[in-house]
C-alpha positions as CSV (number, residue, x, y, z in Angstrom):
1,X,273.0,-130.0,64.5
2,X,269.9,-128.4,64.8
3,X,268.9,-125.3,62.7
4,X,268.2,-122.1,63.8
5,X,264.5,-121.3,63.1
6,X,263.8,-117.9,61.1
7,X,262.5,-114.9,63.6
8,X,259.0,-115.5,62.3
9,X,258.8,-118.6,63.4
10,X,260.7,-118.5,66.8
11,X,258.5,-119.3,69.7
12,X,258.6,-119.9,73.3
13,X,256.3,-121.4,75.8
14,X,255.9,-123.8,78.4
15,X,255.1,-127.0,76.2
16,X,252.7,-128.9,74.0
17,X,249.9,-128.1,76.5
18,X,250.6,-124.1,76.8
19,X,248.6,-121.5,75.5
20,X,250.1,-118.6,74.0
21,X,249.1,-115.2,72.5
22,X,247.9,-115.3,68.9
23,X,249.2,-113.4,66.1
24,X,248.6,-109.7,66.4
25,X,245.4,-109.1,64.3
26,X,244.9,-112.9,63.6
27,X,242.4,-113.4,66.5
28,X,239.1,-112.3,68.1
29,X,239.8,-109.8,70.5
30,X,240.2,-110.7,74.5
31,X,238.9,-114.5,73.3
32,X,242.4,-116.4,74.1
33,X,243.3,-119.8,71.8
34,X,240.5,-122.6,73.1
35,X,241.2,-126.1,74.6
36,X,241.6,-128.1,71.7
37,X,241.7,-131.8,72.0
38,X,242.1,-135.2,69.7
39,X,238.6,-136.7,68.8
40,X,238.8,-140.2,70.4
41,X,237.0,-143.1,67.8
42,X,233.6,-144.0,69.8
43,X,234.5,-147.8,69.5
44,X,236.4,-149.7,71.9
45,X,239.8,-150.9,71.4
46,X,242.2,-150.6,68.3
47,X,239.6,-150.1,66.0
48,X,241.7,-147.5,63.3
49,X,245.0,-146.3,62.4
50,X,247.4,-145.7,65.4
51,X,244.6,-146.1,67.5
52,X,241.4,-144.6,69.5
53,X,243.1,-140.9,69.0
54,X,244.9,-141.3,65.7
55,X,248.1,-140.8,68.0
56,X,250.3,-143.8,68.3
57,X,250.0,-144.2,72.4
58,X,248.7,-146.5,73.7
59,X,247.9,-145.9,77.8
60,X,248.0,-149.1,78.9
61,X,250.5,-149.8,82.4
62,X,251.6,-153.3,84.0
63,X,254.2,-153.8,80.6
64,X,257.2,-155.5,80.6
65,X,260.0,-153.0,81.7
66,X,262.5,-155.2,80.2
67,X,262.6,-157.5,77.4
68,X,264.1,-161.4,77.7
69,X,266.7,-162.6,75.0
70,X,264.8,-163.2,71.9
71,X,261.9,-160.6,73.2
72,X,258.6,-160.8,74.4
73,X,257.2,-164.5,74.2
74,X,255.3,-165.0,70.7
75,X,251.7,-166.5,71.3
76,X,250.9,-167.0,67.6
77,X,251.4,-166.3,64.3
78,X,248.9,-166.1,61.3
79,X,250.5,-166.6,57.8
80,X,249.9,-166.0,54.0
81,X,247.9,-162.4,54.8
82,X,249.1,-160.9,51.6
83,X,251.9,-158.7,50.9
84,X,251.3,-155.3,52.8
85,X,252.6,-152.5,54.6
86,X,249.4,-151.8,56.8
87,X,249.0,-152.2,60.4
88,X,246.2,-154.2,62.1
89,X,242.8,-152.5,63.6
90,X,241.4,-154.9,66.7
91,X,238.1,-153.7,67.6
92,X,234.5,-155.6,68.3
93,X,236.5,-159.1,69.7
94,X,238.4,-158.9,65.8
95,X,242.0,-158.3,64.5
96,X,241.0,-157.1,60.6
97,X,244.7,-156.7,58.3
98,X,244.4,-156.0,54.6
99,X,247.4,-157.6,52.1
100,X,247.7,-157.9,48.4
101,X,247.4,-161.3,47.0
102,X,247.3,-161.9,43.2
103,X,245.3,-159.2,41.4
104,X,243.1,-158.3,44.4
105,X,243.7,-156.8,47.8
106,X,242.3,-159.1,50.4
107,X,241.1,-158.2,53.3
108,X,240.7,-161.0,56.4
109,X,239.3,-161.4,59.7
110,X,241.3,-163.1,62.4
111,X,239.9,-164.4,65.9
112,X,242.2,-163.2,68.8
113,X,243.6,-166.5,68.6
114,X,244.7,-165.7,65.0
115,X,242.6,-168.0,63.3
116,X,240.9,-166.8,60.2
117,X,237.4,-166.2,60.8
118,X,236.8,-164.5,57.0
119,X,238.7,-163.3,54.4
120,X,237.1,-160.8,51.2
121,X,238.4,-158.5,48.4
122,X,238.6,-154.8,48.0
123,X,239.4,-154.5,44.3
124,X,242.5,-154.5,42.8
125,X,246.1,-155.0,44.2
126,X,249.1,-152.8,44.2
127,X,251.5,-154.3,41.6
128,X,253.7,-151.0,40.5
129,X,257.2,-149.7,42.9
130,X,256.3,-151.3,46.1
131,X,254.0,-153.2,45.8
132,X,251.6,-154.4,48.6
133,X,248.7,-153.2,50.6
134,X,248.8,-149.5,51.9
135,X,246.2,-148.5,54.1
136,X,244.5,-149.9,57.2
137,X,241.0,-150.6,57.5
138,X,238.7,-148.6,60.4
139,X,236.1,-150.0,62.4
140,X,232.7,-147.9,63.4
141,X,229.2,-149.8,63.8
142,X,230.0,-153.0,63.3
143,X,231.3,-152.2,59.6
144,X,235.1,-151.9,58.8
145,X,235.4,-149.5,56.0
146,X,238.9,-149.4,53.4
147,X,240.6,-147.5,51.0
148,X,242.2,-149.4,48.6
149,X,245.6,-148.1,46.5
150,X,243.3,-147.1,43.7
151,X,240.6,-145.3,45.4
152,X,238.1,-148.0,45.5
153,X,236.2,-147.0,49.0
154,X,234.4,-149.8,50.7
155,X,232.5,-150.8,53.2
156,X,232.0,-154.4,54.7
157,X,229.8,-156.0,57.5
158,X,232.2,-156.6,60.2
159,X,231.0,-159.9,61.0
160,X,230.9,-161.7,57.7
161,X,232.7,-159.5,55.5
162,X,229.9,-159.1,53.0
163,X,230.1,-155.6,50.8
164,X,228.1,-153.4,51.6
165,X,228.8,-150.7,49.5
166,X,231.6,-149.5,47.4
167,X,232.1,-145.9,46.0
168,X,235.5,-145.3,43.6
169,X,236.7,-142.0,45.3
170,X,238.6,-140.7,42.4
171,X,236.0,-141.2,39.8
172,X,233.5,-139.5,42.2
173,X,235.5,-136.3,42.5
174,X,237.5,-136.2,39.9
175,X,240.8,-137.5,41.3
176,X,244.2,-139.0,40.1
177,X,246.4,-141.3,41.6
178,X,250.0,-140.8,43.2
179,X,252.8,-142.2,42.0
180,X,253.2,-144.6,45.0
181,X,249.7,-145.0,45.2
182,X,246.5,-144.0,47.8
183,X,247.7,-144.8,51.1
184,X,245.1,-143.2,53.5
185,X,244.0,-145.0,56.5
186,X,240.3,-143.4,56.8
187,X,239.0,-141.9,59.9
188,X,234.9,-142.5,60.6
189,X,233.2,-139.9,63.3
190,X,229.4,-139.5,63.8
191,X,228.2,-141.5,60.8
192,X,230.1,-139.9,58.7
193,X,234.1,-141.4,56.4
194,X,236.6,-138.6,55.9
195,X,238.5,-139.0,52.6
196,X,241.0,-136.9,51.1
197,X,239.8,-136.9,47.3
198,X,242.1,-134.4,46.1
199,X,240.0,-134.2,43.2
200,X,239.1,-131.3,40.7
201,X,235.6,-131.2,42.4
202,X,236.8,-131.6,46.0
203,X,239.8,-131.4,48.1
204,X,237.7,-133.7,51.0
205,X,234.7,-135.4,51.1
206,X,232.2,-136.8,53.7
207,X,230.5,-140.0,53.0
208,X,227.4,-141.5,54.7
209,X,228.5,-144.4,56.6
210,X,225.5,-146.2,55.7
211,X,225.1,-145.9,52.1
212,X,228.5,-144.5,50.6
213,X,226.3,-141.3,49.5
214,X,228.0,-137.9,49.5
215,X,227.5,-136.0,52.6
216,X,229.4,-132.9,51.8
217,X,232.7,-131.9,49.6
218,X,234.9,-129.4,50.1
219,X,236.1,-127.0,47.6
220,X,239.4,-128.3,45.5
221,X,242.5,-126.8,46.5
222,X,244.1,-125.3,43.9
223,X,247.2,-123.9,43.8
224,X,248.6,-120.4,42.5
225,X,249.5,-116.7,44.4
226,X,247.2,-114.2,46.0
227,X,243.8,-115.5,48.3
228,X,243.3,-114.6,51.8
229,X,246.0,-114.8,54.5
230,X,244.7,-117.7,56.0
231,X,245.1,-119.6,52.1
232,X,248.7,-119.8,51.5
233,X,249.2,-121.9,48.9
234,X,252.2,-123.3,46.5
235,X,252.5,-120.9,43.9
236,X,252.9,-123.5,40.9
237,X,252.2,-124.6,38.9
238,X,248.9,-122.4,39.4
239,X,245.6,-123.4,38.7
240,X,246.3,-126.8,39.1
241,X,244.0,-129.0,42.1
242,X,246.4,-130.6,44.5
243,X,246.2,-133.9,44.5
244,X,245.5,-136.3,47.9
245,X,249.0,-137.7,49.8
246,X,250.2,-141.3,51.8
247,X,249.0,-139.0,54.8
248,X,246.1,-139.7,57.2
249,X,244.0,-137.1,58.9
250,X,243.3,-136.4,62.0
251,X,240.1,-135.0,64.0
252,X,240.6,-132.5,66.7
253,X,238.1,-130.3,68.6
254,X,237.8,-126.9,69.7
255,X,234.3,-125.2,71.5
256,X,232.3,-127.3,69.5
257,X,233.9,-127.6,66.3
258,X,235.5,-130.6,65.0
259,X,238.3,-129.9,62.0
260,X,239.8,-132.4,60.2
261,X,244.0,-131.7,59.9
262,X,245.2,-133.6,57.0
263,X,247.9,-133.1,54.0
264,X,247.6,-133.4,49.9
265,X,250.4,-133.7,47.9
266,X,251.7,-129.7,49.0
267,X,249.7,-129.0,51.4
268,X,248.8,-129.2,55.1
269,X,245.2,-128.0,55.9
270,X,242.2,-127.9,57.9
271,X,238.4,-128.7,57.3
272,X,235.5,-128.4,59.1
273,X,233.9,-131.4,60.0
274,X,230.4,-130.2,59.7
275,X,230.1,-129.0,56.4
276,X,233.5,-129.2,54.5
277,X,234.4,-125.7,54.8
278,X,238.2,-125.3,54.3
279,X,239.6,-123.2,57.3
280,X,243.3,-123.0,55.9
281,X,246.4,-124.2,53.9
282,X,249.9,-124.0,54.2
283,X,252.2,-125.1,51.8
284,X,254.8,-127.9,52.3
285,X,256.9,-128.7,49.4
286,X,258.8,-131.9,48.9
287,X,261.2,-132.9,46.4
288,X,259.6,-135.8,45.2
289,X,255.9,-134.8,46.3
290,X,255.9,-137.5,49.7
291,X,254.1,-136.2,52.7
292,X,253.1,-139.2,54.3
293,X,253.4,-138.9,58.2
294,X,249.9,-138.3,60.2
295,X,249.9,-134.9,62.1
296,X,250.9,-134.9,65.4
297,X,248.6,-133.2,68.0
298,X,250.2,-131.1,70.7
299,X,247.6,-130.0,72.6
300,X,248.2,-126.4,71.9
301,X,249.4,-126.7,68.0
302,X,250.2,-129.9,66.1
303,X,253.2,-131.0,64.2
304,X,254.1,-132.1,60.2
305,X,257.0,-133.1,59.0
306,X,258.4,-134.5,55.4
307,X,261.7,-135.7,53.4
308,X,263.0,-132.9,51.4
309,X,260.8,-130.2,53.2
310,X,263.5,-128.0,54.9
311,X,262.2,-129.3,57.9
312,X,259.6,-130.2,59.9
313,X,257.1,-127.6,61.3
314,X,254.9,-126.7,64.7
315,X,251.5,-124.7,64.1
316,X,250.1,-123.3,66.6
317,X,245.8,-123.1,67.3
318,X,244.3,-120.0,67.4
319,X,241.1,-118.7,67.0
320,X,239.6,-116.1,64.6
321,X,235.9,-115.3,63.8
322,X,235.8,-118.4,61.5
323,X,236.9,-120.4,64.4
324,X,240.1,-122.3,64.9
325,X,243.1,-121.1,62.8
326,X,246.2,-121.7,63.2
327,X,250.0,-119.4,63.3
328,X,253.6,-120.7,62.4
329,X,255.6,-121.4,65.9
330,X,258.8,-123.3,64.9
331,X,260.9,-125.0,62.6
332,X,263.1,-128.5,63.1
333,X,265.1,-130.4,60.9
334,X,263.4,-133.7,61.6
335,X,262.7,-135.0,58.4
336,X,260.4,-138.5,59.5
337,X,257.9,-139.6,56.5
338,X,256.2,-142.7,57.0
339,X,257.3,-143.3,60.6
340,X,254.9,-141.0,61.8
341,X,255.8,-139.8,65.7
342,X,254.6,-139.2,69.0
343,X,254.4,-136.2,71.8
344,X,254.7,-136.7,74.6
345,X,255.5,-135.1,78.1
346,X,256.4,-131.9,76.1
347,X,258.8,-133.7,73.6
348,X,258.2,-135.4,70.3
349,X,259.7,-138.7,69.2
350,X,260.7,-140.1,65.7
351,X,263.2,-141.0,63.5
352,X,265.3,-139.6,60.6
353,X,264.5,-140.2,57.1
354,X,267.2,-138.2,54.6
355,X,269.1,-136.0,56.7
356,X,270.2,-137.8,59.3
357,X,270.0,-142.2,60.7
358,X,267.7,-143.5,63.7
359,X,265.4,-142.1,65.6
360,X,265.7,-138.7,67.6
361,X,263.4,-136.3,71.1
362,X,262.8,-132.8,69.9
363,X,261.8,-130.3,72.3
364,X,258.1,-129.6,72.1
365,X,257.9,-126.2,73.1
366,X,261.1,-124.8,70.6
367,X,261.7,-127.6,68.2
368,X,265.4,-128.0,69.7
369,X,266.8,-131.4,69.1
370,X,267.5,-132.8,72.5
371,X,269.2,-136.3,71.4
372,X,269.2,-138.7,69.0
373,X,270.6,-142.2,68.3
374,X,271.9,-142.6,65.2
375,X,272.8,-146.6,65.4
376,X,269.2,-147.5,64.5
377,X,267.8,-147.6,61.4
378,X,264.5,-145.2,60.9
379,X,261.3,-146.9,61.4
380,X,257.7,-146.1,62.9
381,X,257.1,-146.0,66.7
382,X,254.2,-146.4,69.4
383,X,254.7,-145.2,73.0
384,X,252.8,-147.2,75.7
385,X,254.0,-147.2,79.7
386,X,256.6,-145.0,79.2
387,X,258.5,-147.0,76.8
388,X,259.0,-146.3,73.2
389,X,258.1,-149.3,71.1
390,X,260.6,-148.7,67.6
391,X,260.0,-151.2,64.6
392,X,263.3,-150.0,62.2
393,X,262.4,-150.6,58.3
394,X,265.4,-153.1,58.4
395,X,263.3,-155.4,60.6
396,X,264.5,-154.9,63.7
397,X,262.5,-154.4,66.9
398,X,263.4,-152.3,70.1
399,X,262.1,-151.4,72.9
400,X,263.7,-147.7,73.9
401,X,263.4,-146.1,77.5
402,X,263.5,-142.1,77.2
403,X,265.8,-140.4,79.7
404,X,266.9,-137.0,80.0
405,X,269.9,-137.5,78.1
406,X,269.4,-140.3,75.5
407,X,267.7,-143.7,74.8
408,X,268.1,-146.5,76.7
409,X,267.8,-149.7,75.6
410,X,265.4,-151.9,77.5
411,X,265.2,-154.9,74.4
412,X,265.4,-155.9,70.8
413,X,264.9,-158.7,68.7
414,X,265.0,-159.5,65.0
415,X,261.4,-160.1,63.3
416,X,262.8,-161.0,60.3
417,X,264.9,-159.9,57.4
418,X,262.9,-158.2,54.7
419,X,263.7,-158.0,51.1
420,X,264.5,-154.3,50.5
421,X,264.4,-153.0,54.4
422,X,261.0,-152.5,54.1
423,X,259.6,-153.5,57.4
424,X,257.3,-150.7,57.6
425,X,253.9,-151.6,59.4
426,X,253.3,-150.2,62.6
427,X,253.4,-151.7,65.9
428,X,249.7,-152.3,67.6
429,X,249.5,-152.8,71.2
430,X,245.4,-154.0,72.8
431,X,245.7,-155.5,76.3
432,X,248.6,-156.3,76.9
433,X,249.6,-157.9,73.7
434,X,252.2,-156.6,70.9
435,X,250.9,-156.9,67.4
436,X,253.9,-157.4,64.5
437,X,253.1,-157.3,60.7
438,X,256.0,-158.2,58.5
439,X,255.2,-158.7,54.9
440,X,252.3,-161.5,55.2
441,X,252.9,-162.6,58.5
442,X,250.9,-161.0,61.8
443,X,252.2,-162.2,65.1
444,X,251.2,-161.5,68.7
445,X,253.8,-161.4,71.8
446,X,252.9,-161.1,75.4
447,X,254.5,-158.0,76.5
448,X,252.6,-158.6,80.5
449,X,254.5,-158.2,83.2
450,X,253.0,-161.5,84.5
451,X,253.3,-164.7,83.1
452,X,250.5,-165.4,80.5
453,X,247.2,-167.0,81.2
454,X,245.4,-168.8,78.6
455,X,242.1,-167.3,78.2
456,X,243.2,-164.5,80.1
457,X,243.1,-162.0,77.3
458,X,239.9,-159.1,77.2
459,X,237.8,-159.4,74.4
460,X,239.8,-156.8,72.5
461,X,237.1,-154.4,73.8
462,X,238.6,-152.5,76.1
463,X,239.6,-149.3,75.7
464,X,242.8,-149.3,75.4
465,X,244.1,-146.1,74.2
């Protein structure tokens, strides 16, 4: 059953797009918490991780409401990608999914009729505990740029997948690996890639997308007592820079300013986009040191979770002099790692990882656990028409109708039986068509709630999102 949140952190308001009062103290006075919204990607389509917003919803209507026997029809399949976890990006009339193969991480280029229009490296592969590719490429400027699982940063011409420059992130700033390896999908905004270094000479860094050259770094974040209120950090072991997560950022605005909300190995914090100012921490401890979900914007606040952590947890925006800040508003046992979820309608969706099986609709505005279903095995998730679109880890697909009360089921089918219920990539969805990865296989199902037209499919430029 749910827990009861401490006093501190008990909060109550209308939902995800409330406003409420700031802290006493924490907050210019008579300026109330700004609108804050997700920064959208400037490109058309799917061109980065869980889409235009870094969200997982796609707003796209005209789906299938219901699901045949077998699923959705499949109107291709591309093989021998590489072994990977990492979704596809579809942007500039392109689907571009990474895979390990060998010694090197491959990364390829596939027409929207799946056909393989180029295929190029990104340095090494991931051969240690589960192996495969990680992270998702993102596309800005005709250029997709990729961090690998070692920190090798690059960037490649879009078109022909030449290099066009590469930059070794953890050399730069002085940067270790994880134990399960980089896993950041990046996030490009005016000219500029975001990466979490977590580095003894910066925390994040700013590249130029044109040249790979250092735009700005942040301080490191380095752990120990004492700072200022806004800085609380994990006590031990003190001194120490914390290192970067499996977590991807993302970018939100707020009268003008753009801060990047990300996590590193302890930590959730926020950056200013412009010049790499650090705005605030908070700690999040984890037994074995795994944050990987993505935030999760809620229009007034946004929303981290992790195994081991005691819970998930819902800050809430404010602003102080230094601009936007941030208070704790509640606590939930939802423990989802790489699943990521979504909010929606004033409840967020996921599924268990530790505590508890399947997936489960938490009350946005206390953190209350409405329902779950705990026949499902945990997987990731992508919302789209008011369906829930639930890949489970043991390689089964569903697709989930929220009511008031519980899931309904509206389809499933098997994609395949992986090796050590690792079925992990995330769902895509670009006009009309569901995307699949499962190990080093990508295939594409007409989800329409027409009958399929050859030649009928956009460009993969619409924005779709």
């Amino acid at each position: 059953m749910l827990q009861a949140a401490p006093a501190a952190l008990a909060v109550v308001h209308a939902g995800f797009a409330a406003s409420a009062s700031a802290a006493a103290g924490s907050s210019e006075p008579n300026r109330p918490p700004p609108e804050v919204t997700l920064v959208r990607s400037a490109e058309a389509g799917w061109p980065q991780w869980r889409g235009p917003a870094r969200d997982g919803i796609c707003r796209e209507t005209g789906l299938l409401r219901q699901w045949p026997e077998g699923g959705p029809p499949v109107l291709w399949t591309a093989r021998d990608l590489g072994a990977g976890y990492s979704a596809p990006v579809i942007a500039g009339g392109r689907i571009f999914i990474t895979g390990d193969t060998g010694d090197s991480l491959r990364v390829t280029a596939l027409s929207l009729e799946g056909k393989v229009l180029w295929q190029t490296t990104n340095g090494a592969s991931w051969k240690n505990p589960y192996p495969g590719a990680r992270a998702c490429g993102a596309y800005a400027g005709g250029r997709l740029f990729h961090l690998n699982a070692h920190g090798r940063l690059a960037a490649l011409d879009a078109a022909t997948g030449r290099e066009l420059w590469a930059v070794h992130v953890l050399e730069r700033f002085e940067g270790r690996n994880i134990t399960w390896a980089l896993s950041e999908c990046l996030l490009v905004d005016e000219g500029k890639v975001y990466v979490t270094a977590g580095g003894r000479q910066s925390l994040v860094a700013a590249l130029d997308a044109r040249n790979g050259a250092t735009v700005w770094a942040s301080e490191p974040l380095l752990m120990g007592p004492g700072g200022p209120p806004e800085m609380v950090r994990a006590a031990e072991p003190a001194g120490v820079h914390d290192s970067a997560s499996y977590a991807s950022p993302i970018l939100v605005e707020a009268r003008g300013q753009r801060v990047l909300i990300g996590c590193s190995q302890r930590h959730v914090f926020g950056v200013d986009a412009r010049d790499g100012r650090l705005l605030w921490t908070r700690p999040l401890i984890t037994r074995y040191q795994v944050i990987a979900a993505t935030p999760t914007f809620g229009g007034d606040g946004f929303f981290v979770t992790a195994p081991d952590a005691g819970g998930g947890r819902y800050y809430r925006f404010t602003w102080r002099q230094g601009g936007l800040g941030i208070e704790d508003a509640w606590i939930t046992p939802l423990d989802t790692c790489h699943g990521c979820l979504v909010a929606v309608d004033g409840a967020l969706y996921g599924s268990w990882y530790r505590d508890r099986k399947g997936y489960a609709c938490v009350d946005g505005a206390t953190g209350r656990l409405r329902y779950q279903a705990t026949e499902f095995a945990k997987g990731s998730i992508l919302w789209a028409d008011q369906r829930l679109y639930c890949l489970s880890e043991d390689g089964e697909m569903r697709l989930l109708e929220p009511t008031s009360t519980g899931f309904e089921v509206r389809g499933q089918f098997r994609l395949g039986q992986p090796r050590g219920r690792d079925a992990w990539a995330h769902p895509v969805i670009l006009d009309g068509w569901l995307y699949l990865r499962f190990e080093g296989e990508l295939s594409c199902r007409d989800i329409r709630d027409r009958p399929h037209q050859p030649g009928g499919q956009t460009s993969g430029n619409r924005t779709a999102g």
